[in-house]
DRENPA-3360 file (N, C-alpha, C; in nm, 2 decimals, always signed):
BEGIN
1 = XXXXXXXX = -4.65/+4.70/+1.90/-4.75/+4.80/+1.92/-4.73/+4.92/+1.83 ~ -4.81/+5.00/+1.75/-4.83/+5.05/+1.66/-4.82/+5.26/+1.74 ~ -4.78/+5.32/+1.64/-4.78/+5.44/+1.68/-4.89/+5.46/+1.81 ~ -4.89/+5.57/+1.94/-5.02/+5.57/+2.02/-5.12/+5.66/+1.98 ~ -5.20/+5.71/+1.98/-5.32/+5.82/+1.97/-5.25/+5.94/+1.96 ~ -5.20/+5.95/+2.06/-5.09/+6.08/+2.08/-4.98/+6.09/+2.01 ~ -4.90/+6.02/+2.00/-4.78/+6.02/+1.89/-4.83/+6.05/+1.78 ~ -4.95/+6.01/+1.70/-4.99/+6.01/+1.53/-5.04/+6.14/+1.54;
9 = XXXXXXXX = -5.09/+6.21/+1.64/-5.21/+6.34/+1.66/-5.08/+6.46/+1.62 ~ -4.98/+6.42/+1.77/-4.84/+6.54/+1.72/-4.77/+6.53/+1.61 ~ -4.79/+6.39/+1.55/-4.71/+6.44/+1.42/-4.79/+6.43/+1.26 ~ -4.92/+6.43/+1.30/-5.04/+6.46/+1.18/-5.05/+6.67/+1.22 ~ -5.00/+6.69/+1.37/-5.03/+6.81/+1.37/-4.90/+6.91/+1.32 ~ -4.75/+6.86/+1.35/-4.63/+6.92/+1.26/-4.63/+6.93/+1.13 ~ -4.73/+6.78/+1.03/-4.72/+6.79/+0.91/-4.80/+6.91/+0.87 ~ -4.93/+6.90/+0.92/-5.05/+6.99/+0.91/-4.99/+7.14/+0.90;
17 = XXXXXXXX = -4.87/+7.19/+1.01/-4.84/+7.29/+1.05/-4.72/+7.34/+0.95 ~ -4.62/+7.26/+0.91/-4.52/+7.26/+0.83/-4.60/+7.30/+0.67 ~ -4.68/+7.26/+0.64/-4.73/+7.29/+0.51/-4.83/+7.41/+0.49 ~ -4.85/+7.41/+0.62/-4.97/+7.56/+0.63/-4.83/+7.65/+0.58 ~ -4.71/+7.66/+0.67/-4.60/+7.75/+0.68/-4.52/+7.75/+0.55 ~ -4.54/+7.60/+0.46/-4.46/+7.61/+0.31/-4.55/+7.70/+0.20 ~ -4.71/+7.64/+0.24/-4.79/+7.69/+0.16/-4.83/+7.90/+0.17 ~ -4.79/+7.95/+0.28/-4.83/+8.06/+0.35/-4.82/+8.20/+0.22;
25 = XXXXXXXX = -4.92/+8.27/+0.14/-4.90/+8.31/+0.03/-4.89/+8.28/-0.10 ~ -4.90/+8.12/-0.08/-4.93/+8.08/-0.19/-5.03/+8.13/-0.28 ~ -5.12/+8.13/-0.24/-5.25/+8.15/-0.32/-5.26/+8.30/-0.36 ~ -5.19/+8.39/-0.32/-5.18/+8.53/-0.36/-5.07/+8.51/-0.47 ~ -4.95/+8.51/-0.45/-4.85/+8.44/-0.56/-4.95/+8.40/-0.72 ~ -5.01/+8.30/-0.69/-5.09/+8.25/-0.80/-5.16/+8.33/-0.89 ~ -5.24/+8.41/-0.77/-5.39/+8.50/-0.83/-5.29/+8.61/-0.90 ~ -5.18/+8.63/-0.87/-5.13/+8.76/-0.91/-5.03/+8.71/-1.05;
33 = XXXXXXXX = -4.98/+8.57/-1.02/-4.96/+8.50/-1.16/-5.05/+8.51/-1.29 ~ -5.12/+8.43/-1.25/-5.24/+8.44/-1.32/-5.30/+8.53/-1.42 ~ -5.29/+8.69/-1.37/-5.31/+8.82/-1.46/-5.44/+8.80/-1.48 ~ -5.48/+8.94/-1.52/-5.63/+8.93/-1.55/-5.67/+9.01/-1.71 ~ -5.75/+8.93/-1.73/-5.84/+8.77/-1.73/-5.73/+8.65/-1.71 ~ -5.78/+8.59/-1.62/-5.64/+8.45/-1.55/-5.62/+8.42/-1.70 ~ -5.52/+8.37/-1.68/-5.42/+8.22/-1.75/-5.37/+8.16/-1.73 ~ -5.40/+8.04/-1.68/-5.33/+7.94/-1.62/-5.18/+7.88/-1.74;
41 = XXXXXXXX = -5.19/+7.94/-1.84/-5.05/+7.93/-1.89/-4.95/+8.06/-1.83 ~ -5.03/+8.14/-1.81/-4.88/+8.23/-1.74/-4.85/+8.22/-1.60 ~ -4.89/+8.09/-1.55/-4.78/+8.03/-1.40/-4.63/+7.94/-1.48 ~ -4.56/+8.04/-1.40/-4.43/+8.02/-1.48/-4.34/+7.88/-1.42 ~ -4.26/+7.82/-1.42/-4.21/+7.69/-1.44/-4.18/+7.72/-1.27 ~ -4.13/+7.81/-1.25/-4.00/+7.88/-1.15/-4.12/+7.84/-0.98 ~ -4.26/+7.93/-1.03/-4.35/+7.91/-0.97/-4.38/+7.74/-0.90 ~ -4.34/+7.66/-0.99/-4.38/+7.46/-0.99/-4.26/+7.47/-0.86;
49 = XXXXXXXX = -4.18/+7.47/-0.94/-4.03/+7.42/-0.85/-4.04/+7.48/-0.74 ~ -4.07/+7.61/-0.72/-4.07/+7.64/-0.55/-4.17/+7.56/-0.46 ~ -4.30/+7.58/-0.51/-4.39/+7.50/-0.48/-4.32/+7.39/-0.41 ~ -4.31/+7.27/-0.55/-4.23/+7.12/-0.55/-4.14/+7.12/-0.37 ~ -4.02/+7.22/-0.41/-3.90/+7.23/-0.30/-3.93/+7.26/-0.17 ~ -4.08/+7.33/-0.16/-4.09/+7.38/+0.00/-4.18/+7.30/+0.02 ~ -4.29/+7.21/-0.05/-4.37/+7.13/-0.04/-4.29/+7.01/+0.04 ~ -4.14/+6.97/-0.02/-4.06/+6.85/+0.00/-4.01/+6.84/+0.14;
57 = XXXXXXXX = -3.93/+6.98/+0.14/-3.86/+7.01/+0.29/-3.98/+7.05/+0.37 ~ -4.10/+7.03/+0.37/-4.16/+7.07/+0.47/-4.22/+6.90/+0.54 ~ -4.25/+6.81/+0.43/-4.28/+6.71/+0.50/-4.17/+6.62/+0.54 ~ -4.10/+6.58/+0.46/-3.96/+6.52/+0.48/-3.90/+6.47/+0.57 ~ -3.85/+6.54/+0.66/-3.79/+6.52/+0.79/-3.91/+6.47/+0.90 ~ -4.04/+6.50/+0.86/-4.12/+6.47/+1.01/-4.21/+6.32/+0.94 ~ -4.20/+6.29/+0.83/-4.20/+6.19/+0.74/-4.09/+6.04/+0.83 ~ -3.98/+6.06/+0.79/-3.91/+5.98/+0.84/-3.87/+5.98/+1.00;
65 = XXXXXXXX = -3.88/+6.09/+1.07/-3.91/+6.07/+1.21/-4.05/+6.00/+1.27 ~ -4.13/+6.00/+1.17/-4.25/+5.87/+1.18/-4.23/+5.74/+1.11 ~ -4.13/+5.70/+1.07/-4.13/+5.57/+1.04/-4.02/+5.54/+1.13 ~ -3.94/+5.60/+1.18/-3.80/+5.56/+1.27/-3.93/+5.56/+1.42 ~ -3.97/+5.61/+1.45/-4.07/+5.60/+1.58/-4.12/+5.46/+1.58 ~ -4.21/+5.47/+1.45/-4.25/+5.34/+1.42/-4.21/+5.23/+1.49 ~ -4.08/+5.21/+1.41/-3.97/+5.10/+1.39/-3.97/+5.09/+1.57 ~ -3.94/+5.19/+1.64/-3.88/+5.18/+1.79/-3.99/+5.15/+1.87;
73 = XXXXXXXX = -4.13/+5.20/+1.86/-4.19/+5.13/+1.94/-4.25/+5.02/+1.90 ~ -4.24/+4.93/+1.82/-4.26/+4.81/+1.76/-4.16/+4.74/+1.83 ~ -4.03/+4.78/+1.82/-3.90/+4.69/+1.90/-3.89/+4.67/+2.06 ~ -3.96/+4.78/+2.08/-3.98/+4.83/+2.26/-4.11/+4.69/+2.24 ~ -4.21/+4.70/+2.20/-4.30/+4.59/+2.23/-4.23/+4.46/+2.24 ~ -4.17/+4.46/+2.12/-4.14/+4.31/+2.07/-4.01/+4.27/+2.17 ~ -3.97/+4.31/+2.24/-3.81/+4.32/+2.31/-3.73/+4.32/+2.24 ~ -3.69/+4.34/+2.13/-3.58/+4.33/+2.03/-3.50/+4.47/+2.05;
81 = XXXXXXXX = -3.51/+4.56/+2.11/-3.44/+4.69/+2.10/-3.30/+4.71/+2.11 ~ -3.26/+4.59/+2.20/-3.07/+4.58/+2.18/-3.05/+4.49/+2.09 ~ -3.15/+4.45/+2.01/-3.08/+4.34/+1.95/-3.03/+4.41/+1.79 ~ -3.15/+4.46/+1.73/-3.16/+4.51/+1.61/-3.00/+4.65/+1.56 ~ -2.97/+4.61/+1.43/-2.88/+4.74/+1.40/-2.98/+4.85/+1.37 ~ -2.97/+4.92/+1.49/-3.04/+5.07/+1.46/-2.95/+5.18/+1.36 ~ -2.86/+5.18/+1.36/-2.77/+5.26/+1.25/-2.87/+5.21/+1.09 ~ -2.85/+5.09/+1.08/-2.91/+5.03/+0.94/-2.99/+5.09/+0.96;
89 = XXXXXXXX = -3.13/+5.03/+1.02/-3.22/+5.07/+1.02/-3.27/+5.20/+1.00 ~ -3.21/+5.32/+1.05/-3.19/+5.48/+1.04/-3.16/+5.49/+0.90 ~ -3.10/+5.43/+0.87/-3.00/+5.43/+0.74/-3.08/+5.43/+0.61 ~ -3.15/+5.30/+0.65/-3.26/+5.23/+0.50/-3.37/+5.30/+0.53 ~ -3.45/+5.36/+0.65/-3.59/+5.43/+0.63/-3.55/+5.56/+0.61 ~ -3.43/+5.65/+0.62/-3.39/+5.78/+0.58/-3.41/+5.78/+0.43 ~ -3.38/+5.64/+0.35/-3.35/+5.66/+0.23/-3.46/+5.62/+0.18 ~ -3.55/+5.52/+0.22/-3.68/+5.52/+0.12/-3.80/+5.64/+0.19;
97 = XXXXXXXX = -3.77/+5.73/+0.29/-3.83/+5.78/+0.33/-3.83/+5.87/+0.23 ~ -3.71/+5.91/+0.18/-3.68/+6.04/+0.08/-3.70/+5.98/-0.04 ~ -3.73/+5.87/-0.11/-3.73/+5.85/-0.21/-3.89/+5.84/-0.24 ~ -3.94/+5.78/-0.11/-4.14/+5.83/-0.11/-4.19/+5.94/-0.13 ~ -4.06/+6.02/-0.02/-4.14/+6.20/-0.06/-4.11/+6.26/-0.23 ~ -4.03/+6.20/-0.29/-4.01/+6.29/-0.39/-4.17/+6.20/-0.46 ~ -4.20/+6.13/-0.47/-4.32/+6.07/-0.54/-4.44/+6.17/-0.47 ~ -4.42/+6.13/-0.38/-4.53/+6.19/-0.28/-4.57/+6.34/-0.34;
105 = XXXXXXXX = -4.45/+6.44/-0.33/-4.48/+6.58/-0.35/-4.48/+6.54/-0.49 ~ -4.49/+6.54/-0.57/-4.45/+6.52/-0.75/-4.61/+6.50/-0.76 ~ -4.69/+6.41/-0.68/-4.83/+6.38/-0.69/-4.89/+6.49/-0.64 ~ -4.84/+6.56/-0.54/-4.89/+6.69/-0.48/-4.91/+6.78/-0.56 ~ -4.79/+6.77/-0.61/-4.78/+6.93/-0.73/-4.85/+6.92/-0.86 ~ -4.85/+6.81/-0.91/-4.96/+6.75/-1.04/-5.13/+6.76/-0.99 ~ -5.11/+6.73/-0.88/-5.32/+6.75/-0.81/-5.29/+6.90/-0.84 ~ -5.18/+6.95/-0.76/-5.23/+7.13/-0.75/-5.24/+7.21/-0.85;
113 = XXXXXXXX = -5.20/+7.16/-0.97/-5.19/+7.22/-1.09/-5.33/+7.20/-1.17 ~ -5.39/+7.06/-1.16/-5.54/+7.04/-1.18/-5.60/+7.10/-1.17 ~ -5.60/+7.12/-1.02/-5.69/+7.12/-0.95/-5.67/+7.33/-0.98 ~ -5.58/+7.38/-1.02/-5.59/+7.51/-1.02/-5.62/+7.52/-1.17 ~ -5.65/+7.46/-1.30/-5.64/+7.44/-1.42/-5.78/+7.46/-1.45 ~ -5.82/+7.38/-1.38/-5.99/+7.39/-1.34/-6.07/+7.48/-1.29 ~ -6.00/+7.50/-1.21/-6.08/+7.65/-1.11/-6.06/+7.77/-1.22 ~ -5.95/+7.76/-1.33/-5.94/+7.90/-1.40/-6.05/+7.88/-1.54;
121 = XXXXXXXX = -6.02/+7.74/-1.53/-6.14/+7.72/-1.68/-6.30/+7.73/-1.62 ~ -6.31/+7.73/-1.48/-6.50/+7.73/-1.44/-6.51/+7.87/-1.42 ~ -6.35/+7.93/-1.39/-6.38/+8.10/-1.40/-6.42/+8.17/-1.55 ~ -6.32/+8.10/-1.63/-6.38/+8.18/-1.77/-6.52/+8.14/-1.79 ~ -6.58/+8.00/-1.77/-6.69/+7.99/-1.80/-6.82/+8.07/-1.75 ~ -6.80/+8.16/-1.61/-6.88/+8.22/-1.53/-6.84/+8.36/-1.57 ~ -6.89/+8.44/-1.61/-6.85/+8.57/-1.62/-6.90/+8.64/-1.50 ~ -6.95/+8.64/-1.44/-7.03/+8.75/-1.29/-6.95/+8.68/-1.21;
129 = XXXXXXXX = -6.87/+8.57/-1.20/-6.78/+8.58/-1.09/-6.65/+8.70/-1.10 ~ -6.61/+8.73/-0.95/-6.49/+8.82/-0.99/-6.35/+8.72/-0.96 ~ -6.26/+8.83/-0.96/-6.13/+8.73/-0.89/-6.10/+8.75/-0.74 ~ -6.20/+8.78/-0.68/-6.18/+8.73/-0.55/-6.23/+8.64/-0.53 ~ -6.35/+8.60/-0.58/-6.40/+8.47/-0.58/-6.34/+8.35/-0.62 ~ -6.27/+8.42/-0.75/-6.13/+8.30/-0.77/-6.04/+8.29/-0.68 ~ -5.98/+8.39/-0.62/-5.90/+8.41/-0.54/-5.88/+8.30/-0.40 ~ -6.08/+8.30/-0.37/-6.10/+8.23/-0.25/-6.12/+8.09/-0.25;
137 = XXXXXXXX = -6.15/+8.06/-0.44/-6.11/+7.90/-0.46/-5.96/+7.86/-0.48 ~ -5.89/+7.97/-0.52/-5.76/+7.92/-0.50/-5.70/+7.92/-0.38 ~ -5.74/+7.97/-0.29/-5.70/+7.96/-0.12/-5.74/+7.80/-0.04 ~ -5.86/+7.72/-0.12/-5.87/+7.63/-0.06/-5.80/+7.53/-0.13 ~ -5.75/+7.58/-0.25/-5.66/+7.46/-0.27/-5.52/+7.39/-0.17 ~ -5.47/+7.54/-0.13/-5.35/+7.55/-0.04/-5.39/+7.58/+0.12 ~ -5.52/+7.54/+0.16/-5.57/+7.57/+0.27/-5.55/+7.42/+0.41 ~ -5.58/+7.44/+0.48/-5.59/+7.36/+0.59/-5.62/+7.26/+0.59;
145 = XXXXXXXX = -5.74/+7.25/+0.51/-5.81/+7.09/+0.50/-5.76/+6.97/+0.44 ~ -5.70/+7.03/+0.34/-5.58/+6.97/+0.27/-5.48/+6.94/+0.34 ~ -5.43/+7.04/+0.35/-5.30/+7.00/+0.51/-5.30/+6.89/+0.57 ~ -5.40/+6.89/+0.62/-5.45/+6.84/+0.73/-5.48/+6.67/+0.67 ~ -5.58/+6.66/+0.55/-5.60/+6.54/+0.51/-5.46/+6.46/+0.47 ~ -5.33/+6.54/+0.40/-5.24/+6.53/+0.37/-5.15/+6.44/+0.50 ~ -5.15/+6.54/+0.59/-5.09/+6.45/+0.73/-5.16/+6.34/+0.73 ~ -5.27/+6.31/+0.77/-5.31/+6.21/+0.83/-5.32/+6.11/+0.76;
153 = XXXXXXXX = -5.31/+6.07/+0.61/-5.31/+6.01/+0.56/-5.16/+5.93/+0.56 ~ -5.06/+6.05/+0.56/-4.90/+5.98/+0.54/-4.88/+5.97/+0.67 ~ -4.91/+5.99/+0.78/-4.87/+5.97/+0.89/-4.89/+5.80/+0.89 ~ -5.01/+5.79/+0.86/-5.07/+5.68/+0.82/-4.97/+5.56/+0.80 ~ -4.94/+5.61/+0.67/-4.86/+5.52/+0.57/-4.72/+5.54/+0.63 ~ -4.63/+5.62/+0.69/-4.54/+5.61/+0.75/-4.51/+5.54/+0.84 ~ -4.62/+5.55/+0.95/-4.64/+5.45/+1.10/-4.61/+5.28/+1.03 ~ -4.66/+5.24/+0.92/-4.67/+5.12/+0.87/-4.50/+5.08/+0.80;
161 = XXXXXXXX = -4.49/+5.20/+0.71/-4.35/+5.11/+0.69/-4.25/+5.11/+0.77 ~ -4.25/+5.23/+0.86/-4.16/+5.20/+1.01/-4.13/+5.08/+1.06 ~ -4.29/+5.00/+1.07/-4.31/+4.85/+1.11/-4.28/+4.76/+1.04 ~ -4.27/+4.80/+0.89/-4.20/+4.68/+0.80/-4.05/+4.70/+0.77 ~ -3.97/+4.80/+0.82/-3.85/+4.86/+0.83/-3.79/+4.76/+0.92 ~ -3.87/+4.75/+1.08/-3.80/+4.67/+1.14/-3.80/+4.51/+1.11 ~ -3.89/+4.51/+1.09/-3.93/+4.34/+1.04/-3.84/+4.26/+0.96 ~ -3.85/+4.37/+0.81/-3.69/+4.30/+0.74/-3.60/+4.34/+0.79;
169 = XXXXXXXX = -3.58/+4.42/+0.87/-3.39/+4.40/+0.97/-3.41/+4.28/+1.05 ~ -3.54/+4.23/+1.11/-3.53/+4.11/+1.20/-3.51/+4.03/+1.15 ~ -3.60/+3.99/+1.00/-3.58/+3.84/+0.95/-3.46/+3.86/+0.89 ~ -3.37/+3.96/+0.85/-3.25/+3.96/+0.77/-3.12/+3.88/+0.87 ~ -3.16/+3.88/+1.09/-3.07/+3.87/+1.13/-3.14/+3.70/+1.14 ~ -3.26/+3.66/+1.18/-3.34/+3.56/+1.21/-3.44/+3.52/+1.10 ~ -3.39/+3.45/+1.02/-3.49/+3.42/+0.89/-3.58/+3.34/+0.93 ~ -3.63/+3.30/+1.07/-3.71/+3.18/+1.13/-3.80/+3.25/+1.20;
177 = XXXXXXXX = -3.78/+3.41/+1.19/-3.87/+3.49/+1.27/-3.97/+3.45/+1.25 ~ -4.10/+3.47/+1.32/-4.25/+3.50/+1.27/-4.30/+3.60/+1.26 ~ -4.43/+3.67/+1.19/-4.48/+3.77/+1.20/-4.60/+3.73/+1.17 ~ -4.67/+3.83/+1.23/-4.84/+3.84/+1.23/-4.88/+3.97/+1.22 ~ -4.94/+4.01/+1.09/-5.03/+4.17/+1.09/-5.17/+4.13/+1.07 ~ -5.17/+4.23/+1.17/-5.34/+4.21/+1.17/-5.39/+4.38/+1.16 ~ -5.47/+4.42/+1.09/-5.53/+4.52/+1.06/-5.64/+4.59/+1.15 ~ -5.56/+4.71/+1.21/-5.62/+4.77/+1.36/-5.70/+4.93/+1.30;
185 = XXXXXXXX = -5.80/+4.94/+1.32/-5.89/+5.04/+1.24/-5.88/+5.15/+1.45 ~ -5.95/+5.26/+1.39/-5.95/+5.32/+1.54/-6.08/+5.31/+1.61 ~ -6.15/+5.18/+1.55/-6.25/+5.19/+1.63/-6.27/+5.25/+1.70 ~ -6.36/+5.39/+1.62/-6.43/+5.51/+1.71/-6.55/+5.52/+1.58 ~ -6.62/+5.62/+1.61/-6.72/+5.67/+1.52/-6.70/+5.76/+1.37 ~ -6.55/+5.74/+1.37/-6.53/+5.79/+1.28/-6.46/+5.70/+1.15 ~ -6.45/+5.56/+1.15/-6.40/+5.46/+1.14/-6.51/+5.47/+1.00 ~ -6.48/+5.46/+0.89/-6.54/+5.42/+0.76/-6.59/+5.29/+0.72;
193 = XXXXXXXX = -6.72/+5.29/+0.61/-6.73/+5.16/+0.55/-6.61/+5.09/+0.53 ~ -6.55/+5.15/+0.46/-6.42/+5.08/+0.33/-6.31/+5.00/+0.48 ~ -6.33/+5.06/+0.58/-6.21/+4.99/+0.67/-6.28/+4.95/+0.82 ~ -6.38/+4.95/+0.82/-6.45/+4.87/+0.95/-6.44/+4.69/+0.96 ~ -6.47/+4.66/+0.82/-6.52/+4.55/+0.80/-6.34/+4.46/+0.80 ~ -6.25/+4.57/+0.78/-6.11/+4.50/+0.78/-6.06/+4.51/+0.96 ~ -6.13/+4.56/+1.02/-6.05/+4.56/+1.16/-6.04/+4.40/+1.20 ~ -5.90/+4.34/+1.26/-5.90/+4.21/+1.31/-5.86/+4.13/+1.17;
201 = XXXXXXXX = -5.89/+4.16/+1.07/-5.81/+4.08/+0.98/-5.65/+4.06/+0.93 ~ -5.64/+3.95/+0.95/-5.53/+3.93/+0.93/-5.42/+3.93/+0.77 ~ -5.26/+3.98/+0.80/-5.22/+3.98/+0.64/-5.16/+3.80/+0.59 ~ -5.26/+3.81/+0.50/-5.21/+3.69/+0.40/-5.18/+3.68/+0.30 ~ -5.07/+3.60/+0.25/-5.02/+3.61/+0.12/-4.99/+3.73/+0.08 ~ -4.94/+3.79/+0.14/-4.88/+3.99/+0.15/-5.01/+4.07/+0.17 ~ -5.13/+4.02/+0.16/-5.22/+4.13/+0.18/-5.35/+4.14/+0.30 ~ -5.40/+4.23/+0.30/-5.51/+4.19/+0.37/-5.63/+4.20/+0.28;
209 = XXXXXXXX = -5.71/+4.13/+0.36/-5.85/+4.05/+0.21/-5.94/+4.12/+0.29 ~ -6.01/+4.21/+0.21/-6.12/+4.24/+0.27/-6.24/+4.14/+0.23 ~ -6.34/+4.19/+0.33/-6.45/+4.09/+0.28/-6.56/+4.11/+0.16 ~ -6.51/+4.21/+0.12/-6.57/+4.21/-0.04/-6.51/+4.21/-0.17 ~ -6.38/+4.11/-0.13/-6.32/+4.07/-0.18/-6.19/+4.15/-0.28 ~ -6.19/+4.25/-0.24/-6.08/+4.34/-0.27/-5.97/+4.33/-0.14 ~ -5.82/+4.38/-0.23/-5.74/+4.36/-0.13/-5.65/+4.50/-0.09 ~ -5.58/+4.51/-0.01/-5.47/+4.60/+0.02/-5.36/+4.56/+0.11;
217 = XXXXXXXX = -5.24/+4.61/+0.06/-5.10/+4.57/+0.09/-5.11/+4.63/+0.22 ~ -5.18/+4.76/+0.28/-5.15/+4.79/+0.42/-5.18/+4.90/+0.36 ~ -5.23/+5.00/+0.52/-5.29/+5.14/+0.56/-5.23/+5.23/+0.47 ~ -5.23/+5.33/+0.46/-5.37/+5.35/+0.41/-5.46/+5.33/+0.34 ~ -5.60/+5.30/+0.32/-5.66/+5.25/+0.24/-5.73/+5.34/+0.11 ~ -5.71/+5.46/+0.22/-5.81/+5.59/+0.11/-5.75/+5.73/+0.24 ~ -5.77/+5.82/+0.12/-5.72/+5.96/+0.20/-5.77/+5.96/+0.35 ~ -5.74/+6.02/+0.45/-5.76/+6.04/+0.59/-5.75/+5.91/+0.63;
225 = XXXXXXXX = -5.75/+5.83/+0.58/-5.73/+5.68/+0.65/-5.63/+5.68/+0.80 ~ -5.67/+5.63/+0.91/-5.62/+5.62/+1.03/-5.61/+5.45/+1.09 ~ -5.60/+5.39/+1.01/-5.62/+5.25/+1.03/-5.44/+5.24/+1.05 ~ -5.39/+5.09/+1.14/-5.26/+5.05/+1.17/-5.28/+4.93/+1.15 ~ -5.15/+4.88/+1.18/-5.12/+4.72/+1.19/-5.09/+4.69/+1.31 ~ -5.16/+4.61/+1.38/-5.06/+4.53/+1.52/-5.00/+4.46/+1.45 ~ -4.86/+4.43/+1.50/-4.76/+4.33/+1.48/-4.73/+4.25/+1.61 ~ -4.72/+4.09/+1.58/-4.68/+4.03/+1.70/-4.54/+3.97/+1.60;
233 = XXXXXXX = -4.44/+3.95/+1.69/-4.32/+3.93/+1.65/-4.24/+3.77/+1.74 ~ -4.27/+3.66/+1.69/-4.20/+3.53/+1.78/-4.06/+3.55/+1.70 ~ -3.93/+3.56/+1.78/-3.80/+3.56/+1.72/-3.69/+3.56/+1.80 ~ -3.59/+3.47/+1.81/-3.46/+3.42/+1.87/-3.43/+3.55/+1.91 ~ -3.41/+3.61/+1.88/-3.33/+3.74/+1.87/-3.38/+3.81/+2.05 ~ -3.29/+3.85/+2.08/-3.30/+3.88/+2.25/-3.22/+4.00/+2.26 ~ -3.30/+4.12/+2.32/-3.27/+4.24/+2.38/-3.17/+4.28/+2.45;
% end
């Protein structure tokens, strides 16, 4: 059984909140970088790395407390919970957990730098804008909606490798295990083209096939994506 409604909501709402708190001033930092008339060459290196560092430690820890959750209520379903090495287990998703985020923020800080690269070159282009107006496009770079899309997308992708965390500790003890993923959308009204048509499909040959013939390794499919995997798990292995 896959993260619950509630589980993914409080921890899409810590990530959301942790980065509001890393980001908090950002955007003034920048405008005041920047100098006037902006230059996006005088954001200084020192400026990236803090960014980078508080960006890291802010998702990080609540990152791998969503794939270790994962892992445990998948094992609670499956009965396997006394059976499995939980130490390992803690062990190998602490470590690819951290080795995700540093990709993860690295992609963060490369969008944010674009994405602020751009806002200063559509400023030079506009002369009757002022820099408050810049000011208030560089606030939604570091703003909420972001945050917020940011959570729910890796919450996403966390919940999922939790569940493949336990799976190779199972077949590592039981190589005769079975597994079955089948691709669980949240059938609600907010459920997208790109991932409706995959709810109920099952993973084959590592992927799941959508019916327009494109494929994906697992959730997420596209930003804000809220889609899971049910796992059924047949395996010797006893609680």
């Amino acid at each position: 059984m896959p993260l619950s409604k509630r589980q993914r909501a409080e921890l899409e709402r810590q990530i959301a909140e942790a980065l509001a708190e890393a980001w908090a001033g950002r955007a003034d930092d920048v405008l005041a970088a920047l100098g006037n008339p902006p230059d996006f060459a005088r954001l200084p290196p020192e400026l990236w790395a803090q960014f980078d560092a508080e960006t890291r430690a802010a998702v990080e820890p609540i990152l791998i407390a969503a794939r270790l959750r994962s892992a445990e209520q998948l094992a609670r379903s499956a009965g396997v919970s006394g059976a499995v090495n939980w130490g390992l287990i803690n062990e190998h998703a602490a470590a690819a957990a951290r080795r995700y985020t540093f990709d993860l923020v690295r992609g963060i800080t490369d969008t944010t730098r674009t994405a602020l690269r751009q806002k200063v070159a559509a400023f030079a282009e506009t002369p009757a804008q002022d820099l408050k107006t810049l000011g208030e496009e560089i606030g939604r770079v570091f703003g909420p909606v972001r945050g917020e899309m940011i959570a729910t997308t890796e919450v996403t992708r966390a919940a999922v490798q939790g569940t493949q965390d336990l799976i190779a500790e199972i077949r590592s003890m039981d190589p005769q295990a079975q597994v079955v993923d089948v691709w669980r959308t949240s059938n609600d009204e907010l459920v997208c083209p790109v991932c409706a048509p995959l709810n109920g499909v099952r993973r084959s040959g590592g992927v799941f096939r959508h019916p327009d013939g494109t494929s994906h390794d697992a959730p997420p499919a596209h930003p804000r994506c809220r889609c899971d995997v049910a796992t059924e798990i047949v395996t010797s292995l006893e609680a």
